[in-house]
Backbone as XML, in Angstrom:
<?xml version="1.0"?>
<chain id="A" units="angstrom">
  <residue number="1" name="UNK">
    <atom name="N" x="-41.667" y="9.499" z="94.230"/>
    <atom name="CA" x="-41.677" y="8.351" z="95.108"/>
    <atom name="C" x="-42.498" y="7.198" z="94.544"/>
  </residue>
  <residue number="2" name="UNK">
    <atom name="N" x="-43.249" y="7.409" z="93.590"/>
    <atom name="CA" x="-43.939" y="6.119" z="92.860"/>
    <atom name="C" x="-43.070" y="4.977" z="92.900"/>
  </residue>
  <residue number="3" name="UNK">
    <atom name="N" x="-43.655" y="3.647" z="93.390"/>
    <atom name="CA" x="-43.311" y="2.581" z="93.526"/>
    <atom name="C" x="-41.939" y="2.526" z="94.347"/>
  </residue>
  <residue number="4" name="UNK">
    <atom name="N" x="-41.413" y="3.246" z="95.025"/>
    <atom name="CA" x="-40.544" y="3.199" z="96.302"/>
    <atom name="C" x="-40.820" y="3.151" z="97.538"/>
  </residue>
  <residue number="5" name="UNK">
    <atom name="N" x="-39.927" y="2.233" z="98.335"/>
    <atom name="CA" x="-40.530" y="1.687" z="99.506"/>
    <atom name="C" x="-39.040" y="1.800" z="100.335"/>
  </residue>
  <residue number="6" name="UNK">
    <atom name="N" x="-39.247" y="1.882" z="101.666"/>
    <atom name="CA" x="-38.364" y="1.075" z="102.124"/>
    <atom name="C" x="-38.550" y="-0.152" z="102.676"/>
  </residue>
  <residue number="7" name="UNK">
    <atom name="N" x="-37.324" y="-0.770" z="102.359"/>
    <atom name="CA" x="-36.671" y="-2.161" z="102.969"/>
    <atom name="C" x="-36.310" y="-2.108" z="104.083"/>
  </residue>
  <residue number="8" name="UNK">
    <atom name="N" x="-36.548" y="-2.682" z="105.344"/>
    <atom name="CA" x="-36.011" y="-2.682" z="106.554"/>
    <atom name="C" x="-35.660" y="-3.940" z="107.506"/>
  </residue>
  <residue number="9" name="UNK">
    <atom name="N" x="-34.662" y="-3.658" z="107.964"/>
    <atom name="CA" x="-34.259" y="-4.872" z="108.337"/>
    <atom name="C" x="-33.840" y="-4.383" z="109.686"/>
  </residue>
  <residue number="10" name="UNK">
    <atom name="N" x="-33.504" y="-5.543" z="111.324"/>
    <atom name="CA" x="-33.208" y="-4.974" z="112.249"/>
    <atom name="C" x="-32.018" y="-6.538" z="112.789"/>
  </residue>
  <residue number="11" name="UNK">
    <atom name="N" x="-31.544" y="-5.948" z="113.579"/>
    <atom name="CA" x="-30.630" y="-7.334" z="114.094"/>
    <atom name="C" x="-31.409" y="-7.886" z="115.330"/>
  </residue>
  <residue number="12" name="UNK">
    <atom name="N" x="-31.196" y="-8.416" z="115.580"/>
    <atom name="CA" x="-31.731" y="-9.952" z="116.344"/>
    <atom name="C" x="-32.333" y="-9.476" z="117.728"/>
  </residue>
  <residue number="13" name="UNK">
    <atom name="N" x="-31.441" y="-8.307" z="117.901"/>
    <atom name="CA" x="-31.563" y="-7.692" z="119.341"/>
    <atom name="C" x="-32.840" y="-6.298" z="119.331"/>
  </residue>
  <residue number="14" name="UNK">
    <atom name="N" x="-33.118" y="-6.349" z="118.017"/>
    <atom name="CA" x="-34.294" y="-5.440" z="118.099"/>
    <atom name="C" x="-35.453" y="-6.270" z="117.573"/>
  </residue>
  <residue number="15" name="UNK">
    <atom name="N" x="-36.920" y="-6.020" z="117.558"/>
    <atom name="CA" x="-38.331" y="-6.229" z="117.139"/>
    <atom name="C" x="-39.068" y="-4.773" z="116.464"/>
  </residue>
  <residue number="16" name="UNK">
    <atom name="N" x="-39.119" y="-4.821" z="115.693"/>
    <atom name="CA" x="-40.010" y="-4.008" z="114.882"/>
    <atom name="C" x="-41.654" y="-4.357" z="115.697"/>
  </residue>
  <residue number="17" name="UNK">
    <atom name="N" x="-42.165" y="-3.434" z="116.455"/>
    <atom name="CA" x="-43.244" y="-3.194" z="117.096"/>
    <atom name="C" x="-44.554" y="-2.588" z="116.238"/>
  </residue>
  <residue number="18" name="UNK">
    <atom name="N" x="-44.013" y="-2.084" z="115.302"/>
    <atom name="CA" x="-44.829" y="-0.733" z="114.539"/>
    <atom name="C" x="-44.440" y="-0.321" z="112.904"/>
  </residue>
  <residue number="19" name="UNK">
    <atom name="N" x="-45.678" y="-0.580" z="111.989"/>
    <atom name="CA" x="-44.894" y="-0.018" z="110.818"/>
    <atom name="C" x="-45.672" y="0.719" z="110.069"/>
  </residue>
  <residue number="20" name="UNK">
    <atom name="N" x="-46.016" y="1.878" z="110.251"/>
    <atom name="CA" x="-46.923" y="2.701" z="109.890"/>
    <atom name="C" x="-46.232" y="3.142" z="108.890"/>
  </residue>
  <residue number="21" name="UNK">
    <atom name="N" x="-47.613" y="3.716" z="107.576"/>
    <atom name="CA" x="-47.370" y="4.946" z="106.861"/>
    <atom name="C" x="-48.120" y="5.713" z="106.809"/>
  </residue>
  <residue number="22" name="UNK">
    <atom name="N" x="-47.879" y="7.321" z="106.773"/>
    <atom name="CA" x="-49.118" y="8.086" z="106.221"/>
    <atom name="C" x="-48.959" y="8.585" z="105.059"/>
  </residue>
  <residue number="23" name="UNK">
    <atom name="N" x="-49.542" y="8.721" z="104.757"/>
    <atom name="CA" x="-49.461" y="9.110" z="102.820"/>
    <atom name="C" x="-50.041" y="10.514" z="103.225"/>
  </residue>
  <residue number="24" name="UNK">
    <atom name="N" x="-48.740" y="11.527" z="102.053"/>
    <atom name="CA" x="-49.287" y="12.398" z="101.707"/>
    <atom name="C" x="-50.702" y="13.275" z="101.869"/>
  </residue>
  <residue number="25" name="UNK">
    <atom name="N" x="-50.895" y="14.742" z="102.261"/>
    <atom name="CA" x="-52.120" y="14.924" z="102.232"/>
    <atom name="C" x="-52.375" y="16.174" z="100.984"/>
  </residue>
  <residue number="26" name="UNK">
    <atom name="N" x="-51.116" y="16.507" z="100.103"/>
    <atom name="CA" x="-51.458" y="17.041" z="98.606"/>
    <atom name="C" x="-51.954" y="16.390" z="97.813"/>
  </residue>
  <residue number="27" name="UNK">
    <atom name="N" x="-52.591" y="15.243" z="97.755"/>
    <atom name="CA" x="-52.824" y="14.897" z="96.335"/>
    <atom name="C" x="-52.193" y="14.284" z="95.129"/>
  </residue>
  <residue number="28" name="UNK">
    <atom name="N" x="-50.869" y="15.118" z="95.159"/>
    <atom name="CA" x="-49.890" y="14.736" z="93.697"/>
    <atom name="C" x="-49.177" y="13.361" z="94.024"/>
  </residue>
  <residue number="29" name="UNK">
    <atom name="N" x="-49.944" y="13.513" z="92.097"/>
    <atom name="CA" x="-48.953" y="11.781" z="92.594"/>
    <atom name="C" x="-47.579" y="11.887" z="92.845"/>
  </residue>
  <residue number="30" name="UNK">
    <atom name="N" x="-47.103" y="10.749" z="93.355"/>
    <atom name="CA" x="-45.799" y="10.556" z="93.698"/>
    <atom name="C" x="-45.178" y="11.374" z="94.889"/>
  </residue>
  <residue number="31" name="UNK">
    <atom name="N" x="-45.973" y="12.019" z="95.383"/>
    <atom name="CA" x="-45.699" y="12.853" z="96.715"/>
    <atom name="C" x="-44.868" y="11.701" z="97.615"/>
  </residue>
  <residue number="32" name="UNK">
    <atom name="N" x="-44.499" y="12.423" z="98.601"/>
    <atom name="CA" x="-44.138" y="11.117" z="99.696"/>
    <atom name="C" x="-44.587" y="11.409" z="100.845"/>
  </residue>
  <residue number="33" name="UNK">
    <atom name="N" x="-45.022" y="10.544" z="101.505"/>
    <atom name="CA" x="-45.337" y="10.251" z="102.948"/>
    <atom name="C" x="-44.426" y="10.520" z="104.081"/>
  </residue>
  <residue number="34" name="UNK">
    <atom name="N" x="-45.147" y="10.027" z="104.958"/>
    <atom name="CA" x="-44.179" y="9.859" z="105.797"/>
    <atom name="C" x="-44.020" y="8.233" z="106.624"/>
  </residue>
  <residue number="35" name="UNK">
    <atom name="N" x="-43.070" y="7.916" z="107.088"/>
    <atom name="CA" x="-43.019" y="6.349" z="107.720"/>
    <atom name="C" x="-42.472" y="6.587" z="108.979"/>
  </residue>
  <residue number="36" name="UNK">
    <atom name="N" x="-43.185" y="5.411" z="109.418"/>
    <atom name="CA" x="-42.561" y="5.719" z="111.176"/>
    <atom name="C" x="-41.792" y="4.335" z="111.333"/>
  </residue>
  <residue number="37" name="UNK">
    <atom name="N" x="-41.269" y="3.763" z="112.199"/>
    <atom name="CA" x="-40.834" y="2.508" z="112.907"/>
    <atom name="C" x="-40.946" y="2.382" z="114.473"/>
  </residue>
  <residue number="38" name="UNK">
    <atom name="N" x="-41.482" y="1.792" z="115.337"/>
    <atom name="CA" x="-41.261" y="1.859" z="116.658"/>
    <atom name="C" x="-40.632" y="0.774" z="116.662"/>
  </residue>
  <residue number="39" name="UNK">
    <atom name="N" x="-39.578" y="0.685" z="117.714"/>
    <atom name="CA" x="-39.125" y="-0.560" z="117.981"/>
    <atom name="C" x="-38.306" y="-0.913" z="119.096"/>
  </residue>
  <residue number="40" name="UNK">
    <atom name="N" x="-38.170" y="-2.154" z="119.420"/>
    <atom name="CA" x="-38.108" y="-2.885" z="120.736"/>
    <atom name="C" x="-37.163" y="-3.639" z="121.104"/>
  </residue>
  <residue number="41" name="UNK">
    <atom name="N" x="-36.450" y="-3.258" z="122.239"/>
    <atom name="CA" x="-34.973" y="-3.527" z="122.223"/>
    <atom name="C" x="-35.386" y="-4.853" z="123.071"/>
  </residue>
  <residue number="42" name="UNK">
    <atom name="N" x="-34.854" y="-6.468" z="122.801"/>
    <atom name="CA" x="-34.890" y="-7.329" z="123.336"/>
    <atom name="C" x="-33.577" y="-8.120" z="123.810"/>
  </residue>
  <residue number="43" name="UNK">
    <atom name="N" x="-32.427" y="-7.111" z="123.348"/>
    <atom name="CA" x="-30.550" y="-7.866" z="123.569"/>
    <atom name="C" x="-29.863" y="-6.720" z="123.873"/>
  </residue>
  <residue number="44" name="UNK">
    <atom name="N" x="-29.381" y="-6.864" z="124.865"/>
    <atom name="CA" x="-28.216" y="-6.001" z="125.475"/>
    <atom name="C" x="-26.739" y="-5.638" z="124.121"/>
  </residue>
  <residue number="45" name="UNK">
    <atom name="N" x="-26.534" y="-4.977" z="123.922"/>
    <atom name="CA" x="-24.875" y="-5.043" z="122.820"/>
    <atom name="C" x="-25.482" y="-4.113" z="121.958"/>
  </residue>
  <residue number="46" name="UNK">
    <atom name="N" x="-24.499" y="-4.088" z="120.743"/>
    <atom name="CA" x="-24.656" y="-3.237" z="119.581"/>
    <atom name="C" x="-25.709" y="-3.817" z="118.493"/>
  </residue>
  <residue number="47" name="UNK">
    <atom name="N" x="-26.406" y="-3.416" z="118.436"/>
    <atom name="CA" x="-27.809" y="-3.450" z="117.371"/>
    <atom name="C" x="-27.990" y="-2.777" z="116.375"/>
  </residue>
  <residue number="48" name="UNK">
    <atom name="N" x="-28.259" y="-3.105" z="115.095"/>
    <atom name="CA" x="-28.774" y="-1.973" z="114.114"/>
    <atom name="C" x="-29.594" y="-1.794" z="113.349"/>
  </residue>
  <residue number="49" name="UNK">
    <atom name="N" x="-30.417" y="-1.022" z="113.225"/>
    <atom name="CA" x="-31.507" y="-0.433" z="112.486"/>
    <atom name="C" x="-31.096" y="-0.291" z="110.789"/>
  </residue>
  <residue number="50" name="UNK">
    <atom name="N" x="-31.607" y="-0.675" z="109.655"/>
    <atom name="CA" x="-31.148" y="-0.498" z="108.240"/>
    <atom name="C" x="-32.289" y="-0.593" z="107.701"/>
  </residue>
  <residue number="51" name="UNK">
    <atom name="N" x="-32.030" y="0.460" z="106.741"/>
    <atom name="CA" x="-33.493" y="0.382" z="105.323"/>
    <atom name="C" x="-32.462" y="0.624" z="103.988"/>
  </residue>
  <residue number="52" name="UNK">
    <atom name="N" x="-32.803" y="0.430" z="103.176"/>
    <atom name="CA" x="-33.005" y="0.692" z="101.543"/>
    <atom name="C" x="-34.395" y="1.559" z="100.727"/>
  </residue>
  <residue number="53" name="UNK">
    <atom name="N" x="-34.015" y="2.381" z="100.495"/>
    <atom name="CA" x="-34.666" y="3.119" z="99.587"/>
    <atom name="C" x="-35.229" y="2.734" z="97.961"/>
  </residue>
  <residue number="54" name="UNK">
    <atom name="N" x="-35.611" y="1.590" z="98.019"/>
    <atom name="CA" x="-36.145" y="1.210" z="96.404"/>
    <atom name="C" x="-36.975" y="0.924" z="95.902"/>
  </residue>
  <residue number="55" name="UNK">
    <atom name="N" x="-37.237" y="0.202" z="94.676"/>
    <atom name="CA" x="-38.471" y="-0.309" z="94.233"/>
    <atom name="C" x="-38.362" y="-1.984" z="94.395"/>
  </residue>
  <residue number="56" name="UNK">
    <atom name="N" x="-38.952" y="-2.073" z="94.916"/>
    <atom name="CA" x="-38.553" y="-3.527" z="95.517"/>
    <atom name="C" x="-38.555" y="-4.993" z="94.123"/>
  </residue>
  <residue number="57" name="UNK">
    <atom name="N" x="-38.823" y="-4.230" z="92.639"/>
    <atom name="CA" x="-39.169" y="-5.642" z="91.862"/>
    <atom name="C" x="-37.027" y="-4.882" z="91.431"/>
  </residue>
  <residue number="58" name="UNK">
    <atom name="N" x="-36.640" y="-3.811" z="91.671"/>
    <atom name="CA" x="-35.033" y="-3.756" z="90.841"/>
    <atom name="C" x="-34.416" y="-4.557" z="91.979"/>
  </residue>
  <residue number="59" name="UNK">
    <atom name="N" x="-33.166" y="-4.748" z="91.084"/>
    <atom name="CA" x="-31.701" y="-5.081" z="91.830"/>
    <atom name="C" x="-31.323" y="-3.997" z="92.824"/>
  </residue>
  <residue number="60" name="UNK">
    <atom name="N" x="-30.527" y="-4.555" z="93.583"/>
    <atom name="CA" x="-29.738" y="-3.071" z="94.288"/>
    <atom name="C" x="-28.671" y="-2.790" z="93.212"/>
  </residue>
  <residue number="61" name="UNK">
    <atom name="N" x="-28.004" y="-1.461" z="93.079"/>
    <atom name="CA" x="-27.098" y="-1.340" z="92.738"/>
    <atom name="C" x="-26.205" y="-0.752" z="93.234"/>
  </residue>
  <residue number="62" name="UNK">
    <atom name="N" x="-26.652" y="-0.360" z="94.507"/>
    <atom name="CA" x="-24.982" y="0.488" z="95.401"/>
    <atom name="C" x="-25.812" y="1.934" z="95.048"/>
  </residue>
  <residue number="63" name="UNK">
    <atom name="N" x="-26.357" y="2.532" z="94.405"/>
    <atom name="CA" x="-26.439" y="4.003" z="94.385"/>
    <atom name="C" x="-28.147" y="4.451" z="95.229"/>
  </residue>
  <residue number="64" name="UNK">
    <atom name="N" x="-28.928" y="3.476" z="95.795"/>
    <atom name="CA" x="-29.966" y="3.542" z="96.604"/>
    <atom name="C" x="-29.705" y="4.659" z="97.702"/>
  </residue>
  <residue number="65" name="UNK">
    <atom name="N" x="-31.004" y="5.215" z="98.030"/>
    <atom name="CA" x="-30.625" y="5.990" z="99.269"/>
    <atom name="C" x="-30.595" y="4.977" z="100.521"/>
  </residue>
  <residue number="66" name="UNK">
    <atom name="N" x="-30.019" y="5.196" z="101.316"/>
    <atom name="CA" x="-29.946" y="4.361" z="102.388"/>
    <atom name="C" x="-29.424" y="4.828" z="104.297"/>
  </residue>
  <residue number="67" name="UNK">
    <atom name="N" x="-30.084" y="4.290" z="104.691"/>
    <atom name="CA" x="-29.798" y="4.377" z="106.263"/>
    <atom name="C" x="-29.385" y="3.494" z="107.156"/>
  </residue>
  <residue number="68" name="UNK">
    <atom name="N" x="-28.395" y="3.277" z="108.583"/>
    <atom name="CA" x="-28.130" y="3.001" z="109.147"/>
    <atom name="C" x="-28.069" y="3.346" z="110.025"/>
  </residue>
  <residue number="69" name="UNK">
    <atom name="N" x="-28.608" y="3.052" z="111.652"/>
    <atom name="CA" x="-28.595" y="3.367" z="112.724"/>
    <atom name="C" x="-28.528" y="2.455" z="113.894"/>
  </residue>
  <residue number="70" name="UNK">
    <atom name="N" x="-27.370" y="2.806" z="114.137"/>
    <atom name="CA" x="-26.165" y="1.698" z="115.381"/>
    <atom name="C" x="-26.818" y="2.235" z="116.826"/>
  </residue>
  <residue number="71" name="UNK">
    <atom name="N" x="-27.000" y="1.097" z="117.285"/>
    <atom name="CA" x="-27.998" y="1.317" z="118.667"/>
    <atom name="C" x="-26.686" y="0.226" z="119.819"/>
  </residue>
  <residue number="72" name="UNK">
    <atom name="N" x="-26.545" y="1.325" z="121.113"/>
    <atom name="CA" x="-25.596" y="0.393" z="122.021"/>
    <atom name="C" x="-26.641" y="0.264" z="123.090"/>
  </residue>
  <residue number="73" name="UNK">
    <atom name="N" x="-27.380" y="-1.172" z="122.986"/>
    <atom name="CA" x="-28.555" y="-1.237" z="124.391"/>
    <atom name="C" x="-27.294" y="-1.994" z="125.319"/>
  </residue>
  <residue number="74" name="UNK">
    <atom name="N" x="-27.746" y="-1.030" z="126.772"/>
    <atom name="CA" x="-26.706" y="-1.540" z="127.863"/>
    <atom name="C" x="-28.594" y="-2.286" z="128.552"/>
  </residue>
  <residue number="75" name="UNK">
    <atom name="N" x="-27.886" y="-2.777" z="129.385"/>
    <atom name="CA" x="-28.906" y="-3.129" z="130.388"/>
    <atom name="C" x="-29.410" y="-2.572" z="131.848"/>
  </residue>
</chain>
């Protein structure tokens, strides 16, 4: 995990409240942590949650790990 991060991004209808990490408690480098997100629904409709898995100085190239999570806030 050296020098990998995620990228996160949210749509209009959410707020990122919270962006914690905890790092590792082995020692070794490059271990990985763990990351949290809390977050805050401010728009009724379909919303979505997205990260990228990278080192933030590369390009993307399509083969990143990656997530998406489609949120339907009713009211």
């Amino acid at each position: 995990t050296t020098g990998y991060s995620w990228n996160v991004s949210v749509t209009s209808g959410l707020n990122i409240t919270n962006d914690t990490y905890i790092p590792p408690t082995s020692g070794l480098v490059g271990a990985g942590g763990i990351h949290t997100w809390s977050i805050l629904t401010t728009k009724t409709g379909l919303q979505e949650f997205s990260g990228i898995y990278m080192r933030p100085w590369e390009n993307v190239t399509g083969n990143e790990t990656s997530y998406l999570l489609k949120v339907d806030v009713t009211g």
